[in-house]
N, C-alpha and C positions, 0 to 999 in steps of 0.2 A: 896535185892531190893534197897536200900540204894544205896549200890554202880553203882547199872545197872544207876538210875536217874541221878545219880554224872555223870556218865559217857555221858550222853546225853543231860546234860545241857552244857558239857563243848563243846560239838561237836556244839549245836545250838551255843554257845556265838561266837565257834569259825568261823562256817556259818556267822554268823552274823558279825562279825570281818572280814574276808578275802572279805565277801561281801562289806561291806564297804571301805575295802583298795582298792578293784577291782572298784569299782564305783569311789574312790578317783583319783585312776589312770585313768580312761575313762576319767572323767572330765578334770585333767591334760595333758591329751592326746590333749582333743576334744580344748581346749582353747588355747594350742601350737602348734593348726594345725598339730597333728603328724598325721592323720586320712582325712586329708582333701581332700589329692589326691583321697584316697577312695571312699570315700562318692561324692565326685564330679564322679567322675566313673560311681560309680551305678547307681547315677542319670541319667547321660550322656545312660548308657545303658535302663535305665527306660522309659525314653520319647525322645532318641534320638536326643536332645539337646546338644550343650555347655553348660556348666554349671557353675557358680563362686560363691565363698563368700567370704565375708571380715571378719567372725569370729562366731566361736562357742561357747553355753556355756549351762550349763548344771543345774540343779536343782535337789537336793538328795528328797529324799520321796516317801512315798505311792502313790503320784504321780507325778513321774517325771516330768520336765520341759525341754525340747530342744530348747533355741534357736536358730537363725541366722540373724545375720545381713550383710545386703548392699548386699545381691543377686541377680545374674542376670541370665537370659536366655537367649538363643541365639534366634535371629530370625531365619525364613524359610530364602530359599537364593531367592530372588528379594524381599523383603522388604523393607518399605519404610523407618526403623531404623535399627540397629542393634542387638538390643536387643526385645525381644518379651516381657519382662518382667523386671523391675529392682523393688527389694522389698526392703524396706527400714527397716524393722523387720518382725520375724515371728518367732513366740514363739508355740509349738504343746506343748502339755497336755495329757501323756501316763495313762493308769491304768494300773498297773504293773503285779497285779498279771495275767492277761488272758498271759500275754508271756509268762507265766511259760506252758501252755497248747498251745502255738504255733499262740496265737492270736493276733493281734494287733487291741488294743481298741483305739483310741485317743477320748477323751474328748471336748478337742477344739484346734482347729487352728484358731490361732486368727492374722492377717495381718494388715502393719500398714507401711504409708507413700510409695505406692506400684504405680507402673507406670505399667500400661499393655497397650498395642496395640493389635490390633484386625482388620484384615487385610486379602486382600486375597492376590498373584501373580498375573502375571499377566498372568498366565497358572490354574488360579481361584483356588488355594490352599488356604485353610484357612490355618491360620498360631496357631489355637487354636488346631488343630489336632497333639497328639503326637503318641510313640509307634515303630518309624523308625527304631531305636537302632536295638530291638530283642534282648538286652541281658538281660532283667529281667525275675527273678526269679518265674516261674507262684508258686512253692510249698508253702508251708503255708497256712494257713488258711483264709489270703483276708487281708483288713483294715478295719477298719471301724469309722465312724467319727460322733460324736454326736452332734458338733455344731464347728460353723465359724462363727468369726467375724472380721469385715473390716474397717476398720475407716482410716480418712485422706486420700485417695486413688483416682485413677482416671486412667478411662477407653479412650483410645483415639480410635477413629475411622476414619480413614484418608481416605479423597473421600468419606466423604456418608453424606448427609443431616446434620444428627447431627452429629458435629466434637469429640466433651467430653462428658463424663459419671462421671461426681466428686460423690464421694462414700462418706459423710458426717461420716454416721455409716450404719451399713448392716449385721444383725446377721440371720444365719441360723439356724437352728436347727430343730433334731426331738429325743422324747423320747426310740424310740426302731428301729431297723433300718426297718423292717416292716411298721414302723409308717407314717404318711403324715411327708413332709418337710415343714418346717415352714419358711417365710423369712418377716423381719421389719425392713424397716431402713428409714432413709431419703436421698435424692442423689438430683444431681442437674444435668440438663441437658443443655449443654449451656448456663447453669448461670437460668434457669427454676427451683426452686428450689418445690420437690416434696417430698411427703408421701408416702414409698411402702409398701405394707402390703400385702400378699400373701401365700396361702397354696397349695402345689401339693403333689397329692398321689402317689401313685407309681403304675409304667408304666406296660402297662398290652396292647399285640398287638399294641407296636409302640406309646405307647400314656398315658399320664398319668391324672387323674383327675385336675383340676384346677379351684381355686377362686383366684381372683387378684380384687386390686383398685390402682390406682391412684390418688392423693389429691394434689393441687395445691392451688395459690390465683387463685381465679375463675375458678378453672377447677376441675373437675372430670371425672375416665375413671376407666370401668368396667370390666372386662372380668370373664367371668363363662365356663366351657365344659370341653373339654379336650386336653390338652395340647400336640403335635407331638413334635416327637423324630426329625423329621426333614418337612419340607412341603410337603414331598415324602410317608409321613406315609400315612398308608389307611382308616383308622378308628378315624379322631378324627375331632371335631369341637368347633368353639367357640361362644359366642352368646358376642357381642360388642355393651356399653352403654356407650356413652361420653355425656358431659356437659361442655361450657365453654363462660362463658361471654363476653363483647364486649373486654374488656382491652386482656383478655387471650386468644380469637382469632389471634388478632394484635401479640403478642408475640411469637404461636405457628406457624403464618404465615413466620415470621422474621427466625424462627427456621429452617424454611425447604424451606428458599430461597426465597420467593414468597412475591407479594404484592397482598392485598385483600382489596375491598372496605372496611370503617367502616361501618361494617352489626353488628346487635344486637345479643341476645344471641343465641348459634347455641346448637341442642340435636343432637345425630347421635343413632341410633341403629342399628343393623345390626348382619348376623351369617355367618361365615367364615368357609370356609371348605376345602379340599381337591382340588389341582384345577392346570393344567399348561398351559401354561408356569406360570402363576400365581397362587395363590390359589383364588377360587371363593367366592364370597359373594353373598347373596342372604335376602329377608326381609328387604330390605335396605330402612329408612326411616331416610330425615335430613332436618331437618330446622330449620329454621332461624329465629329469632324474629323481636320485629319494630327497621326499622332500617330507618335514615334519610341518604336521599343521596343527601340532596341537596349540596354538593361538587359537586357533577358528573354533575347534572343536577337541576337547580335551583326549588324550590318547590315539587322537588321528595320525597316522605316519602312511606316507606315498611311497610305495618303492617305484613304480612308473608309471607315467601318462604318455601313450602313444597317439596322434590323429593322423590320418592316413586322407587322400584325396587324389583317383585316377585324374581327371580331371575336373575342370574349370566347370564343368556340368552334372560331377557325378555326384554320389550324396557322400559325404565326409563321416567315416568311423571313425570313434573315440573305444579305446581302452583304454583300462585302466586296473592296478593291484596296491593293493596297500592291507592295514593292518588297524584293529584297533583294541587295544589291549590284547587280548587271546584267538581276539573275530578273524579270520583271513576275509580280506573283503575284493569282489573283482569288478569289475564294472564295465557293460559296454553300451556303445550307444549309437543315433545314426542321426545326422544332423544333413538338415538341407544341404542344397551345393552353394560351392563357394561364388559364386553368381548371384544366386538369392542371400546368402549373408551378406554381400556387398549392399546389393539393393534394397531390401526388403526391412520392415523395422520390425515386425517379429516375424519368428522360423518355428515350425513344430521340431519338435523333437521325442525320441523313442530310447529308452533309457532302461537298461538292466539289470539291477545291483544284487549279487549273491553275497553270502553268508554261510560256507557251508552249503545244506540243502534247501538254505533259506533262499526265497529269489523273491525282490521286488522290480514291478513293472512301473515306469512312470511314461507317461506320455501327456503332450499340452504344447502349449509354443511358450517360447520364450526372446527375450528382445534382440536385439542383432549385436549386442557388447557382450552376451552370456552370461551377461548377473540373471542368476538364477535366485537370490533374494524375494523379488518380489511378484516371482513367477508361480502359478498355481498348474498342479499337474492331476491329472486323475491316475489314482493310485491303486494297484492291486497286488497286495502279499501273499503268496502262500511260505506255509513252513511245515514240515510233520511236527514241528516242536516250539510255542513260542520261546522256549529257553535258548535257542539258538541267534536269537535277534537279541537277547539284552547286552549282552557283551558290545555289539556296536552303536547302542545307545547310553555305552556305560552303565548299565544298572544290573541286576540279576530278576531275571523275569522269574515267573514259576513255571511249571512245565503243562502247558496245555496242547493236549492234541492233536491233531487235522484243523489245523487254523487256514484259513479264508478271510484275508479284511479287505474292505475297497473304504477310498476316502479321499476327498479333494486335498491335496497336499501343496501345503505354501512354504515360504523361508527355507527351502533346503539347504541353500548355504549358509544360513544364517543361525544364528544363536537359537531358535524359536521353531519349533516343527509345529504347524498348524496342520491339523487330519480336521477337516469338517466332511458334515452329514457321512459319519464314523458308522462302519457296520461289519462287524466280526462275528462268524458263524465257526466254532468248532465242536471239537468231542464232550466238550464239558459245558459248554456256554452260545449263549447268543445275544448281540448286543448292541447296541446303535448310540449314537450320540456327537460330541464336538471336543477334542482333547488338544490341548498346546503342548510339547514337549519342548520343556528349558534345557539346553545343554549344558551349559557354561552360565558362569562361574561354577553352579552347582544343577545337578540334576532334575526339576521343578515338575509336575505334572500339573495342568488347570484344566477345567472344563465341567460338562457332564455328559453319565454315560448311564443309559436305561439296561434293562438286561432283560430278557421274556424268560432264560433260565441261565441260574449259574448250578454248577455240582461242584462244590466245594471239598467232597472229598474226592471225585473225580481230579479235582486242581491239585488236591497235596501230596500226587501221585505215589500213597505210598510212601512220606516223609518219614520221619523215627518215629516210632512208636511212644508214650511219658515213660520214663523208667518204673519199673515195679518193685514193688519192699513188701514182701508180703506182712512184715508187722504195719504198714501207711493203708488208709484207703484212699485219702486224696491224691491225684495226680502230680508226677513232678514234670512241668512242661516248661521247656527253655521260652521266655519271652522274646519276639522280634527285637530284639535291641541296635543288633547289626545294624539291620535293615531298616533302619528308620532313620540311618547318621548318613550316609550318601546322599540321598532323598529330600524333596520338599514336595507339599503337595496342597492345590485349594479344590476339592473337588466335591461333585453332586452325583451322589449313588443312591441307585436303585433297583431294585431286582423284585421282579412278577413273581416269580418262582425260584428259590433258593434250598439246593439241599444239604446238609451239615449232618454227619452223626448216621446217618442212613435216613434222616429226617427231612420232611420237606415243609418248608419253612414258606409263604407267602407275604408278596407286598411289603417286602423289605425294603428302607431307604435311610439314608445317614449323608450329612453334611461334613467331608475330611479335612481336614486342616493340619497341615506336617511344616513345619518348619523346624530346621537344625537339630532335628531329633526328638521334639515332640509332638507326639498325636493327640488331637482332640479329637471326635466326631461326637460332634451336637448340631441336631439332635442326633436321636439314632432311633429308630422303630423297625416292630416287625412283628407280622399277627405269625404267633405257633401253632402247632397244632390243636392248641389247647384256647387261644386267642390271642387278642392284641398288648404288645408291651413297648414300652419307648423308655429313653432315658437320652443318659450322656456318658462318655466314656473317655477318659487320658490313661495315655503311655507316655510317660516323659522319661525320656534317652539323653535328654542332656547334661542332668543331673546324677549326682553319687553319693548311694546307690539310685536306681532307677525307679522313679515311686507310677502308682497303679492306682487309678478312681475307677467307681464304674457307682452311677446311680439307674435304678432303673426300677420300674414299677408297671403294675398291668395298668389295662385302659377298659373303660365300658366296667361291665358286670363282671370282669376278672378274667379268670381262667379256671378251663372245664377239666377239672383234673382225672374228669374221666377218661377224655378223649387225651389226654398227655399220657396216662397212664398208658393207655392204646398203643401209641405212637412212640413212646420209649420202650415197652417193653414190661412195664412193673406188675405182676403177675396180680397185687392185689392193693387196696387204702382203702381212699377216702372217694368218695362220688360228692359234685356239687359245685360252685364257681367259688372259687378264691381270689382273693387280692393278696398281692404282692408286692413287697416295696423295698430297696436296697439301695444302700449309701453308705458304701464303704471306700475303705483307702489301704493301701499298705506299700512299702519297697520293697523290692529286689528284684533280681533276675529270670526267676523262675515262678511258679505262679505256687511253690510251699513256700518260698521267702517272703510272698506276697504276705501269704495267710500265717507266717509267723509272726508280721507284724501287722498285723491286720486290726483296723479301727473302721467305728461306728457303727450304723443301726440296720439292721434287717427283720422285717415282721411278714408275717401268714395269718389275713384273717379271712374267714368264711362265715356265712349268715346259712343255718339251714342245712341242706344234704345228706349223709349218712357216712358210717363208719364200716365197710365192707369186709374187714378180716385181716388176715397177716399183712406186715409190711415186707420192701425186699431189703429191708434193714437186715443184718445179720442178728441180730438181738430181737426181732420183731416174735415169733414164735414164741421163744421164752417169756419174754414181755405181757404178751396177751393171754399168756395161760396163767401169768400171777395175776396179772389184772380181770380176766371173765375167764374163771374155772373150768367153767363148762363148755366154751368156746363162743363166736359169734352165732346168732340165727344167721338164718337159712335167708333172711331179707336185707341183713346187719342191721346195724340201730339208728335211728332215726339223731342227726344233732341241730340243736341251736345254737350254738356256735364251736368255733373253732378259731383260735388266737394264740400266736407265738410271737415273741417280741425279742431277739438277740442283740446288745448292745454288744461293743468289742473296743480294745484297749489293747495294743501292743502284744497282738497275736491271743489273747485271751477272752473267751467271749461268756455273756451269763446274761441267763433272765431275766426280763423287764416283766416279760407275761407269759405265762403256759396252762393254756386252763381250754378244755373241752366239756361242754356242757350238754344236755337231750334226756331225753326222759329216761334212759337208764341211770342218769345220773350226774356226776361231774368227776372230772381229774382234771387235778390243777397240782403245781408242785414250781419247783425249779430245777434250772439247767445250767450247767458249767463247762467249756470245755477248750484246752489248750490247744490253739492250730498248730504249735511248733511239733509238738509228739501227739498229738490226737487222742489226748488225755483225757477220760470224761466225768463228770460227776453229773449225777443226779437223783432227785427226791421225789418221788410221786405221790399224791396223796389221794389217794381214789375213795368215791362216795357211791360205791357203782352196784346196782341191782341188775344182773341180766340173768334170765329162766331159771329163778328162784336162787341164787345164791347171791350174796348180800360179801363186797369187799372193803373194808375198812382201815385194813392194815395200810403204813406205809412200805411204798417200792423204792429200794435202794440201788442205783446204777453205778457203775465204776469201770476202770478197766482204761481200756480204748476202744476206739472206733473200730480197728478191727477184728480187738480181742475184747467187747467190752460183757459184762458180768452182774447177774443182779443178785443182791443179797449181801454188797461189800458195804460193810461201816463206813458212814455215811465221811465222817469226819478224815477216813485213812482214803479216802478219795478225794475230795477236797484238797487235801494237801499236794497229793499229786500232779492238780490242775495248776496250784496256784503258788508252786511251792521256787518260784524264781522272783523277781523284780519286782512283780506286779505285787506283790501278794500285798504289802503295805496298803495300796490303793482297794485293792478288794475287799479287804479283812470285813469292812464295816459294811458293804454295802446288805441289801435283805436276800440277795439271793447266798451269801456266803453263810449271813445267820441262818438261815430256814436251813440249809445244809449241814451246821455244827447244828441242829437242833436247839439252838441256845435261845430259844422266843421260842412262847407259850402261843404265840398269836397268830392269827390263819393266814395259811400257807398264801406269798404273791398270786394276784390274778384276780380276785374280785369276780363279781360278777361280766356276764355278758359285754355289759355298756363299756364298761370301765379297760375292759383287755382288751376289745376289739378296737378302744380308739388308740390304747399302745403301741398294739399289732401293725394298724395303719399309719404308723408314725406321725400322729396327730392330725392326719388327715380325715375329713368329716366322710361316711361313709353307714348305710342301710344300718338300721338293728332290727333282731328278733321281735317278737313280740314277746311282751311279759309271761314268766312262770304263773301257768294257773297252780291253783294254792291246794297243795294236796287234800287229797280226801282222808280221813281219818281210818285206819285199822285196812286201810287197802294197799296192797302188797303195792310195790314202785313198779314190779314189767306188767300191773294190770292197771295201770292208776287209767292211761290211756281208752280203754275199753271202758272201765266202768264208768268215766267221764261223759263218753259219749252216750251208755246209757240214762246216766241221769238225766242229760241234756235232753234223748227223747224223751222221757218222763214226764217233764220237764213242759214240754212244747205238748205231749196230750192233754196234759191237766189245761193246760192254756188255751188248749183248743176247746174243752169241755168248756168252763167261764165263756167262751166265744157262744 
């Protein structure tokens, strides 16, 4: 027995001995490359590759070690490298004894400083696909692999969204090969640096179990179901939960090409399944948290955006809430299905934006990215108020009634509201036209807009009333000053019919021009009830104080002061067409500040007409019964002209020319009068014969405009008017002399010719015909009658000669 054991320890030592010489030799083999063509071979036959390395080595033990360094793979052939693979270490981990039974266990394969590409042709070959060869070996008993790990490595993906896949560390494993696969590591994508952690069981009909997360700075992403062998499998689905904050949005955007407003934190949920040309999703719910947008759109803020989608076929809801200054804004909409937003390059959409009780309808397609930019929608408003919509365009509207607007609507998310072929029908107005609304940087209006009617007092619905001073007649009214510093504006207005005042004003139109607070509209016109008038008008709000132009003058043969008279109200004057003409200026706030310091020229000339009776002057009564005793006839008096001529200085204004002229006679005089306190002076010098009473005296005015007074010394009025700043500048001019009395010489005003081209501020315009030259010893209210007797007289005797 003895001997048999001798004999079988010698045979294990020497097992054991030639084992080790044989391994000694492998190793010396594997590290001299005598082996290397081989094994590159096999490979090459294995996965049908080229195949390289720069050196082998080998590790004795229970359990072997093989490694390899600087290895490469070849690429497919149209790739965009040459290699599919270059591995920079790769160390396998055998248990030895299963070879003895025909198995190959490895332990771990562990890879390390590894470059892989991943790629298709451009005959859409993956280049991850091996097995071409056909020369390996199917016999043995398999491999089998109990863990992988990967460190220092990086996945390149060339032409797809994410370019790199850096592999930080990344260990697989599973404890039996039956068992789920296990994988943890951390990787970075695009410089995205994440947490993977994931288990898949094993595949069972194309599809294997699966739990995954993803962990980032602010972000997190779920995945739970079952994992496809490819998107072709039949049987698998996945149920998708993401998380990611405003920073990690911005960076996931950056990721995948795209820019995204700065929106808040976004959740996605969602279950993916089976689906071509894409796989579908269905349960789809993602929103967004409060997000400010005032970038986009100045006092924009999101408190949420929800989209909702049953399935992969059904139409996707958008809601939405936010705020814009004081506006509560809600929003919903219906958007094709997620099938046609996949495939289709534009999608219509149906879109519902309130305001309160404000509600706008947009409806139109839009491109399949959802830039709404340069999308055009047909658009339809209503509102009981448009005051309820300025607040979410930033501006303060005024308050119009039952509004109605429809309009091709462009740029909505853009800086730039384009409303073309524009048409708003409410309680006050009707209107058509093409308007741009600027939002940002500053609020801009452009375009033009026609109007068939506006009601202007209908639009001031009711605003303050001018404050009243029973000692003032003129109005105190706040100028828009506010409202002209928010604002810019290039606009073409016009209006068919216009009412103002209780008055209806026709064929109005003006040219607006607003920038940083001040108004121009030039021109500006509009036939009155009386006729046609145009000019130019500034409100400058930029400056301090706020100054105020306004020229403006009639057109054609003037204005029918009969039919104005009609049309205001004025129970009695003047009948016949007038010209009118103004160019003045003044600053302030209010339109007495205007007229306290109010400059330049205003004139009233008329050719012809009549003098009809009282005026609705408060002084008019009094006036006309110093001036015609006996009162007006029953026809009034016939005039050749009529001429007033007001120049103005730092709220003070006085006669250039005042003089009415007809065959009762003439007044002419001068006039003074302070807009700060409505202070007045004036002198009249009447030459006037009506139904036998003859006036010669002069008429002395003073007072005020509310309280003003005839019969005040001329001079104790005068001072009145002019008794601040001005007075230096006035002292000398002929309406202050003709008012001290202190000139012996006829009163300003001249003749006809002479005051009517004052009146017209040198503008050329009709005259009377020449004063026929009195008849000797005939009364002035018969001169008329007995003229025309002469004249037959005249014409029989002529006839007789004939």
């Amino acid at each position: 027995m003895k001997r048999v054991l001798r004999v079988v320890a010698l045979l294990l030592v020497g097992v054991i001995v030639l084992g080790g010489v044989a391994t000694m030799a492998l190793h010396v083999a594997l590290t001299r490359g005598a082996l290397a063509q081989r094994i590159d071979a096999a490979l090459e036959r294995a996965i049908g590759r080229e195949v390289t390395q720069g050196a082998f080595s080998i590790r004795l033990g229970l359990r072997p070690r093989i490694g390899m360094a600087d290895a490469t793979i070849a690429n497919i052939p149209g790739g965009s490298r040459p290699d599919f693979a270059r591995i920079g270490q790769l160390d396998v981990t055998l248990a030895l004894l299963p070879l003895f039974s025909g198995r190959v266990e490895i332990d771990t394969v562990s890879i390390a400083d590894a470059e892989i590409v991943l790629e298709r042709n451009a005959e859409g070959r993956a280049n991850w696909e091996f097995g071409e060869g056909g020369g390996a070996d199917s016999g043995g008993g398999g491999i089998s692999i109990a863990a992988i790990g990967i460190e220092s490595s990086r996945i390149l993906l060339p032409g797809q969204p994410v370019g790199e896949i850096g592999i930080a560390s990344l260990d697989l494993s599973r404890d039996e090969p039956g068992d789920p696969l296990v994988l943890d590591g951390r990787i970075t994508v695009d410089g995205e640096a994440l947490a993977v952690s994931a288990t898949l069981g094993v595949e069972t009909a194309g599809a294997a179990p699966i739990a995954a997360t993803l962990n980032g700075t602010g972000l997190r992403i779920s995945l739970s179901g079952s994992w496809p062998r490819g998107v072709g499998a039949p049987a698998w689905s996945l149920a998708v939960e993401a998380e990611a904050d405003a920073a990690a949005v911005q960076r996931l955007a950056r990721l995948a090409g795209r820019t995204v407003p700065q929106v808040g934190a976004v959740r996605l949920a969602a279950r993916v399944s089976p689906g071509e040309p894409v796989p579908t999703v269905s349960s789809l719910t993602l929103s967004v948290g409060a997000t400010d947008l005032g970038a986009h759109v100045a006092g924009l803020a999101l408190s949420r955006l929800e989209l909702t989608a049953a399935s992969f076929d059904a139409p996707v809801a958008v809601t939405a809430r936010g705020r814009r200054g004081r506006a509560d804004l809600g929003l919903t909409a219906t958007l094709p299905s997620l099938r046609r937003i996949a495939t289709e390059e534009t999608l219509p959409i149906e879109a519902v934006l309130t305001a309160g009780a404000a509600r706008l309808v947009l409806s139109g397609p839009i491109p399949r990215d959802l830039d709404l930019g340069p999308a055009v929608f047909d658009a339809r408003l209503t509102t009981p108020d448009a005051a309820l919509v300025g607040p979410v365009l930033g501006i303060a509207l005024p308050r119009v009634t039952g509004v109605t607007a429809h309009a091709r609507l462009g740029g909505l998310t853009t800086r730039e509201l384009r409303l073309n072929a524009l048409s708003v029908t409410a309680d006050a107005l009707e209107m058509d036209g093409d308007l741009t609304i600027v939002l940002a940087p500053r609020t801009a209006f452009r375009g033009q807009l026609a109007a068939r009617r506006i009601d202007l007092d209908a639009l001031g619905g009711g605003g303050p009333a001018p404050r009243r001073n029973a000692a003032r007649v003129l109005p105190d009214l706040d100028l828009p000053i506010g409202a002209l510093q928010g604002v810019d504006a290039a606009l073409r207005l016009s209006a068919r019919q216009l009412t103002a005042g209780g008055v209806t004003w026709r064929d109005a139109s003006g040219t607006v021009a607003l920038a940083n607070g001040r108004l121009v509209i030039d021109p500006v016109q509009v036939t009155t009830p009386g006729g046609p008038v145009g000019g130019r008008a500034v409100l400058d709000g930029s400056v301090q104080p706020p100054r105020a132009e306004l020229r403006l003058d009639s057109r054609g043969r003037g204005l029918d002061l009969a039919a104005l008279r009609r049309a205001f109200g004025v129970p009695a004057g003047f009948d016949g067409s007038a010209e009118v003409a103004f160019d003045l200026r003044g600053s302030g706030a209010t339109t007495r500040a205007v007229l306290a310091t109010l400059s330049g020229e205003a004139g009233i000339a008329m050719v012809g007409g009549r003098f009809s009776g009282g005026t609705a002057l408060r002084i008019g009564p009094d006036l006309l019964r110093a001036l015609m005793p006996r009162g007006t006839p029953a026809g009034g008096v016939a005039l050749r002209c009529l001429a007033l001529r007001l120049s103005a200085a730092d709220g003070v204004a006085h006669s250039e020319a005042l003089l009415m002229e007809g065959d009762f006679g003439r007044i002419d005089g001068t006039l003074a009068i302070n807009m700060r306190d409505e202070a007045i002076a004036a002198r009249l010098l009447p030459d006037v014969t009506v139904m036998g009473v003859t006036v010669r005296a002069p008429v002395t005015i003073g007072g005020t405009l509310a309280d003003p007074r005839i019969g005040v010394e001329p001079a104790a009025a005068l001072a009145r008017v002019i008794g601040d700043t001005v007075a230096n500048r006035l002292w000398r001019s002929s309406t202050v002399e003709f008012l001290r009395g202190a000139t012996g010489s006829t009163p300003p005003g001249g003749d006809c010719g002479g005051a009517l081209t004052l009146a017209r501020l040198g503008r050329v315009g009709p005259m009377p015909a020449a004063a026929p030259t009195p008849i000797p010893l005939v009364p002035r209210e018969i001169q008329g009658t007995a003229r025309d007797v002469m004249q037959g007289i005249g014409g029989l005797l002529g006839g007789r000669r004939r």
